[in-house]
Backbone bond lengths (Angstrom), bond angles and torsions (degrees), N, CA, C in turn:
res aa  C-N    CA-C-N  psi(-1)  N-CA   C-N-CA  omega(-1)  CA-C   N-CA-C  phi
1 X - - - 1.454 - - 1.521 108.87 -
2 X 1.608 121.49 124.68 1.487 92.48 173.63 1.563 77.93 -133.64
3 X 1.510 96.76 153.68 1.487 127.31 -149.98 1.650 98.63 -91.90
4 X 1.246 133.83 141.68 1.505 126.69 172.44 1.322 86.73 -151.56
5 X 1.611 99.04 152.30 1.905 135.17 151.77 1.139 96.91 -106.40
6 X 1.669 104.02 140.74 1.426 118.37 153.08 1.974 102.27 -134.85
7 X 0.994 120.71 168.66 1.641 134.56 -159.13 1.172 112.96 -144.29
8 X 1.524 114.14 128.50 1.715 105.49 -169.11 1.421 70.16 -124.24
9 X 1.765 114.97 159.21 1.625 129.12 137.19 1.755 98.56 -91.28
10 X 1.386 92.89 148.16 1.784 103.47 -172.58 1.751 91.99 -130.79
11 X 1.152 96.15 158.65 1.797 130.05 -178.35 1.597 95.21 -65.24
12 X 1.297 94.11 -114.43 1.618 123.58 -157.10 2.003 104.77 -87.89
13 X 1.006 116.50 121.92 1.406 133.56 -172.71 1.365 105.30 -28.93
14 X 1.066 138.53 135.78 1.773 123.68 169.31 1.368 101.46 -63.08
15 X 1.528 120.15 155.46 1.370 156.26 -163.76 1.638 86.33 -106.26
16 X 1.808 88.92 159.81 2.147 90.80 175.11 1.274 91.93 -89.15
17 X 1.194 159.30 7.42 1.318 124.10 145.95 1.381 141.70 -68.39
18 X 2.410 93.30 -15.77 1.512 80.41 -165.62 1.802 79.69 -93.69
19 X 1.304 133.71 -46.71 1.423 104.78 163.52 1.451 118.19 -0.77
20 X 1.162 109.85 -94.86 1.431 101.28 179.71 1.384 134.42 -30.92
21 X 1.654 111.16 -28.63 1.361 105.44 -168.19 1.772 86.39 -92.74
22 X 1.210 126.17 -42.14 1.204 129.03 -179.75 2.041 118.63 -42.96
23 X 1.394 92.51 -6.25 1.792 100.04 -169.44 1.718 93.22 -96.80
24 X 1.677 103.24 -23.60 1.890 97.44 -173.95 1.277 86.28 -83.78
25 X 1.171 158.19 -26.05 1.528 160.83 -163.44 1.754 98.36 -61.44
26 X 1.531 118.58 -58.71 1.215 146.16 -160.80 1.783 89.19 -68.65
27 X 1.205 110.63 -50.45 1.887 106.81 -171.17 1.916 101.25 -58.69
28 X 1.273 116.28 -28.04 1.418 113.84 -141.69 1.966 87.69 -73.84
29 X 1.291 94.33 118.02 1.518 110.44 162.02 1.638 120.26 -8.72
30 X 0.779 118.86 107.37 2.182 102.20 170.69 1.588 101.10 115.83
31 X 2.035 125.23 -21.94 1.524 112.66 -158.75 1.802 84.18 -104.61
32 X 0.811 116.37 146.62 1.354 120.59 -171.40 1.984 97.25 -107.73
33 X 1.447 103.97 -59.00 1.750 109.62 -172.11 1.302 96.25 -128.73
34 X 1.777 102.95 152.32 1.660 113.66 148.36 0.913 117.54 -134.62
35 X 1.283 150.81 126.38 1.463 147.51 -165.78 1.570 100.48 -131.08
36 X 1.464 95.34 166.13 1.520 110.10 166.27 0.997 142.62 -142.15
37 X 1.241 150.98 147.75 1.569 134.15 -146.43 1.667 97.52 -126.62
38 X 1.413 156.54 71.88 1.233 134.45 -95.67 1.914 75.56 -123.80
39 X 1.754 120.71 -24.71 1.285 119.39 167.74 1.542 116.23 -47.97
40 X 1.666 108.36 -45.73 1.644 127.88 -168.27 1.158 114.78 -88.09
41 X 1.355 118.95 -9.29 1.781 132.37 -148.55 1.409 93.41 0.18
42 X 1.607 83.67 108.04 1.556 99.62 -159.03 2.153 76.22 -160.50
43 X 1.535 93.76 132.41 1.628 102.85 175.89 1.370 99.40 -126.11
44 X 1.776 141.75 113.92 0.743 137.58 127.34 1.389 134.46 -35.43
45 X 1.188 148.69 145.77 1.342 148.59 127.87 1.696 121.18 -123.34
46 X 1.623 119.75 136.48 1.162 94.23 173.10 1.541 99.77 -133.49
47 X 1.583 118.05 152.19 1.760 106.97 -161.68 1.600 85.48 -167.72
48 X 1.237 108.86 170.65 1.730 148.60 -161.68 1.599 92.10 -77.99
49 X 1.511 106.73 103.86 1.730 110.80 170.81 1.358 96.97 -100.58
50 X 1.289 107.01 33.23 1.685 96.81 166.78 1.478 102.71 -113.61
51 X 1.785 121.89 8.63 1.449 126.13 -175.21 1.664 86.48 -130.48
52 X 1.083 124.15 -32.40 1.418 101.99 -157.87 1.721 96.58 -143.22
53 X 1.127 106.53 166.33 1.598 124.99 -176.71 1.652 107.97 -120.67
54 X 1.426 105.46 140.60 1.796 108.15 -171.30 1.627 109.32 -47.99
55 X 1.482 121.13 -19.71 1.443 98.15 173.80 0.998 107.68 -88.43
56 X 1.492 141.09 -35.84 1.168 120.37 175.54 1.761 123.33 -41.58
57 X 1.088 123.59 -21.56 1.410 134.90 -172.46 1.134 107.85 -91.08
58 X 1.868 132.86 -42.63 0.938 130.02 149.22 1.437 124.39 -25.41
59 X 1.290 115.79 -64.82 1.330 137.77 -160.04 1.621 105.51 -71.41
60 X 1.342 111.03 -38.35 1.891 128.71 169.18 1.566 103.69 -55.29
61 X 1.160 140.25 -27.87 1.678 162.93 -134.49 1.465 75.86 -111.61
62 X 1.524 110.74 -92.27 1.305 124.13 -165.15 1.007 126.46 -44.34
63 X 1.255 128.40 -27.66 1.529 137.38 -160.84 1.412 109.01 -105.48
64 X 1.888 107.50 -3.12 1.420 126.59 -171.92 1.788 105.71 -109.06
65 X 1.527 101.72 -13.63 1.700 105.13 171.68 1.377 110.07 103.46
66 X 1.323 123.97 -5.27 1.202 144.29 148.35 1.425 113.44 -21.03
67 X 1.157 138.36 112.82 1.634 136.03 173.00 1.542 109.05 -83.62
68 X 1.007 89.13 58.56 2.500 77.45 -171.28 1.701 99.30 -79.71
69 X 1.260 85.96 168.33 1.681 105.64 -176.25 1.018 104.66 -126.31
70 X 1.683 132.56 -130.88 1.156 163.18 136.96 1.970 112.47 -4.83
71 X 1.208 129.90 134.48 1.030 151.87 168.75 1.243 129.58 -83.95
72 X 1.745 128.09 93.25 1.213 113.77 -153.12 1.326 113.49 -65.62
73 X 1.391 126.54 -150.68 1.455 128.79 164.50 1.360 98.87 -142.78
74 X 1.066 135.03 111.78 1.717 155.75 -179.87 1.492 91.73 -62.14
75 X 1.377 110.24 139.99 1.702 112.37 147.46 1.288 106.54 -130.35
């Protein structure tokens, strides 16, 4: 298993639906956390890059109603 964060800045606040859809995001095998920084609109996630690749996680975001943008850069 090797462990990764990746960090989106997002647009427009999530809605309670995508909450909601954002909680089936959290079940999916391999994502361990998602957090949010709602001052930074700033979306953590950190999950198993030994199942999945940062777009796939992107794309889990998106497909959850998530407005992400830009890709942080972790130090």
């Amino acid at each position: 298993m090797t462990q990764m964060e990746v960090a989106y800045r997002y647009g427009t606040p999530p809605a309670e639906a995508a909450m909601r859809a954002l909680d089936s995001v959290r079940e999916v095998y391999g994502v361990r956390r998602i957090s949010f920084s709602a001052k930074e609109k700033i979306v953590r996630v950190e999950f198993d890059a030994s199942r999945f690749k940062e777009p796939v996680i992107a794309g889990l975001l998106r497909r959850a109603g998530l407005d992400i943008g830009e890709k942080m850069v972790l130090a």
